[in-house]
N, C-alpha and C positions, 0 to 999 in steps of 0.2 A: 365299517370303521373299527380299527381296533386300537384302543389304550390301553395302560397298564393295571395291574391290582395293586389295591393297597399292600403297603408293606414294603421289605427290602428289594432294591435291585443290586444285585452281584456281578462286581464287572469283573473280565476275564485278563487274568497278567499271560504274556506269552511266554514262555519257557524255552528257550535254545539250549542246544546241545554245547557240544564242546566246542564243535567248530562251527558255531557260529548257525548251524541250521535251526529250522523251527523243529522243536521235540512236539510231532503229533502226540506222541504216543502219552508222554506225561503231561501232557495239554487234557485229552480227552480223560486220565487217571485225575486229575485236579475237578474236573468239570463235574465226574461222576461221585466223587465226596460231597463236593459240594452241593449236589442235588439227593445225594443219599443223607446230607445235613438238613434235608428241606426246603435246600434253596427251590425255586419254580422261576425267577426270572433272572435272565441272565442279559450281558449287557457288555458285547466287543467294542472299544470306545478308545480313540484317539492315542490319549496319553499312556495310563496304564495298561494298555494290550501293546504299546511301543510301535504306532504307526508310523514315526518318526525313523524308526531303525529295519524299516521293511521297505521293499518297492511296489508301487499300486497291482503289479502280478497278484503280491505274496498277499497282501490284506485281502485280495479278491478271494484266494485260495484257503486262507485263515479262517473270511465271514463263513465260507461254504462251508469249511469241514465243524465250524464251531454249531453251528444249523443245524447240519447233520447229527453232530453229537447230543444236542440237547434234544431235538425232535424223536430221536431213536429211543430215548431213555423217558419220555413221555409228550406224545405229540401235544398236551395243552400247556406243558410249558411253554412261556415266554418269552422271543428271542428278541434283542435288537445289536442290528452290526452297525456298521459306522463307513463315509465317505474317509478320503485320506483327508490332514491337516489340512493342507495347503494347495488347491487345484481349482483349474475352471470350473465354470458353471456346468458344462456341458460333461464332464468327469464326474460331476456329485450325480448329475443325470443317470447318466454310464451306471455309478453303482446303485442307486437305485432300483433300475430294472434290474438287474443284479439281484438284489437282495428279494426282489418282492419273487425273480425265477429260481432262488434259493430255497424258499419256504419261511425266508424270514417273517419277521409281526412287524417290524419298524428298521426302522435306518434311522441312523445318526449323523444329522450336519450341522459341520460346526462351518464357522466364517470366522476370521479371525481378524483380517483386515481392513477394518471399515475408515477408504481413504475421505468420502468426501458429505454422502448425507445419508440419510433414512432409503433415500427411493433404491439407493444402490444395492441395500440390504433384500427389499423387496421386492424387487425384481429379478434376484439371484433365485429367491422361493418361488416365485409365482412361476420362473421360466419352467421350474421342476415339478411342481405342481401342477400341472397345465400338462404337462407330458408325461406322466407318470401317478400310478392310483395307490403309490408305497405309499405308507403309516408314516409320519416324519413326527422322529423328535428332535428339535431344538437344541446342539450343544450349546448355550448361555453361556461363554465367557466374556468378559469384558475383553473389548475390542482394543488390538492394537492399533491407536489411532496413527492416521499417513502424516497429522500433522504433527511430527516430534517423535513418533514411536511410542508414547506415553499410551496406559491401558486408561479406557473409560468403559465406565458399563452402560450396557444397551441402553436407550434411552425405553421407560416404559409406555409411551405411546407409541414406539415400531412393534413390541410384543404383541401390546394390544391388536396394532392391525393385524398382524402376523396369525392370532390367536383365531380371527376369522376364516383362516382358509381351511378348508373343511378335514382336509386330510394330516394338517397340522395336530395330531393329536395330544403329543407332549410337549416339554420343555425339563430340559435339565439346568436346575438354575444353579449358577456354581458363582456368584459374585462374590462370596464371603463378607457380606455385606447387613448390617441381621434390619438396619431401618428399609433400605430398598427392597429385600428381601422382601418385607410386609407390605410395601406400596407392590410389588409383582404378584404377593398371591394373591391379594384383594380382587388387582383391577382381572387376570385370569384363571382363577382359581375353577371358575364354572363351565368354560370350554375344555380347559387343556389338562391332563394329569401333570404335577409338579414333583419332579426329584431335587431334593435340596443336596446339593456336594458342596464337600469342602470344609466341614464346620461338623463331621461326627453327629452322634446320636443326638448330643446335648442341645446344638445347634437345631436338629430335627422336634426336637422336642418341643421348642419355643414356635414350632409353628405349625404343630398337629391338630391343635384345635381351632386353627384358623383356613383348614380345610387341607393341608398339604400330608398326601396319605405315602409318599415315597420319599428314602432315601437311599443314595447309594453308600454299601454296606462297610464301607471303611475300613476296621476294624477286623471286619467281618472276611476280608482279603481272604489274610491267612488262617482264620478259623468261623468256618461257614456259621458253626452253630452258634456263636455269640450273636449274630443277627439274625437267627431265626430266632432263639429262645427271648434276646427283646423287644422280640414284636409278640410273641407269647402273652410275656409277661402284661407290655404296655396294654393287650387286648386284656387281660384281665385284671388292669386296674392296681397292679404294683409293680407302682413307683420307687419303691424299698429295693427293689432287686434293680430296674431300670438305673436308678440314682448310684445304686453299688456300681456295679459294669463302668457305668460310666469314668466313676470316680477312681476304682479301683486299674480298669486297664486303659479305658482309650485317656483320660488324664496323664496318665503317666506313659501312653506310649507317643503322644504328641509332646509331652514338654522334657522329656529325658532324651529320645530317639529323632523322629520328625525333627525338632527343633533344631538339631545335631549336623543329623545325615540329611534332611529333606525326606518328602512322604516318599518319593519313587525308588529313592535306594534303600529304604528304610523297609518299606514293604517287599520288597525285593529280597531284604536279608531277611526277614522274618520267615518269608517262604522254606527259605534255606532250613533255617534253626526251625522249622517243623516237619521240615523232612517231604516239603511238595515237588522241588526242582532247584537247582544252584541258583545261584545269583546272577551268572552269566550274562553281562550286556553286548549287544555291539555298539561300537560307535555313529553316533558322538557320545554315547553315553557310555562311562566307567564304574564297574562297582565300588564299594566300600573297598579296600584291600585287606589282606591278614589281617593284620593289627586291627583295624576297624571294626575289623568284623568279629575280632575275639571281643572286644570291647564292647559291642553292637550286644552279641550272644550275654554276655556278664548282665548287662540292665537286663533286655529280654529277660532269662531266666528268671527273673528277682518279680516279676509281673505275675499276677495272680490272675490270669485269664482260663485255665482249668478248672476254677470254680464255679464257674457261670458255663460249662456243656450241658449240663444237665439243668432241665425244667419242668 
């Protein structure tokens, strides 16, 4: 059985070219900073890797080479790829074996549509479980309910049973929710590792001493080392330097940017203005434009996130 380690997980953004292809080449240039920043676990995952803007080929092609890349650069780093958004059961299956004849550590499934009750949920796991000995973590979003379209979050008794199937080893809990939040790491906090998204360090914060030793590294996108240095820091007990970082960038890059543009085009431009890959989307998705992006760049520069590289 393998979970994760304490500390950050680093999800991976895809980078296309001009026309619209995947850029291996500044994929695997992003990947290798970010591990020469410290990073060790990495994390190809639905939304921000743009599973939505690829075909179940291209993410098959994506998980393997991202595998490859991190495994070459230290095989006890950490990998986990991801099922596509929206697919049968027998597709999440598919990449499963997939990932585990990758060299992957875990696979990522999300379910997104829960039209009628819990069993529906459970029986989705169990058919992949039963046929397959991959590490699964958990995407956790709140489900878009069949009745109305309306999102509710998991209820915490399917987790709970969830939490018993042996190969279940994580959960990426992304409710943005901080009371549920605490009612989900209580009841599995002792089977499963928990990565808190959605809600930044500060979020992470409020519930690292309630056993939840992961987050995914936000911030940390487009500069690896702000989430290595605070996990550093948090390991040695200041809060002074954690509570800065905090206050000083991801504050002000959620309530000036984020709030603006949205996290996906907002980290997207950030990439840009540090000089990892363009902002380049395909559709359905559009970047910021010129002007946005001059404006985007103007806040950016004005953020004091060069002070926290070093620790």
């Amino acid at each position: 059985m393998i979970t994760l380690n304490p500390g950050p997980v680093f999800s991976i953004v895809t980078p296309f070219k001009d026309n619209l292809e995947i850029d291996f080449d500044a994929l695997e240039k992003y990947i290798n900073n970010a591990y020469t920043s410290g990073a060790t676990q990495f994390y190809v995952m639905g939304y921000n890797s743009r599973f939505h803007e690829l075909s179940w080929d291209e993410i098959k092609i994506l998980n393997r080479n991202v595998v490859k890349i991190v495994k070459n650069l230290n095989k006890n780093n950490l990998i986990i790829v991801a099922d596509p958004l929206h697919c049968p059961t027998d597709v999440s299956l598919e990449f499963a074996n997939e990932a585990k004849k990758s060299g992957a550590d875990l696979i990522s499934l999300i379910f997104r549509e829960k039209f009628y009750n819990n069993d529906q949920v459970i029986e989705h796991f169990k058919y992949i479980v039963n046929r397959s000995d991959m590490n699964i973590l958990i995407h956790e979003m709140p489900f878009i309910s069949g009745l109305g379209g309306h999102t509710v979050n998991w209820p915490v008794e399917l987790l709970d049973r969830l939490a018993d199937f042996e190969t279940i080893t994580a959960i990426k809990e992304d409710a943005k929710n901080d009371d549920y939040s605490h009612e989900v790491i209580n009841k599995i906090k002792d089977r499963v590792s928990i990565v808190i998204s959605g809600g930044g360090k500060k979020q992470w914060m409020q519930f690292a001493d309630q056993g939840c030793q992961n987050w995914l590294n936000g911030i940390g996108v487009f500069e690896p080392k702000l989430a290595v240095n605070f996990w550093k820091a948090w390991n040695n007990d200041d809060l002074e330097f954690c509570n800065n970082m905090i206050n000083d960038v991801e504050v002000p890059f959620f309530t000036e940017l984020v709030s603006k543009f949205g996290w996906h085009l907002s980290i997207r431009a950030a990439l840009e203005v540090v000089g990892h890959f363009k902002r380049t989307e395909r559709l359905p998705m559009l970047p910021i434009n010129e002007d946005e992006y001059d404006l985007f760049k103007k806040v950016f520069d004005k953020i004091e996130y060069k002070n926290f590289l070093e620790y």
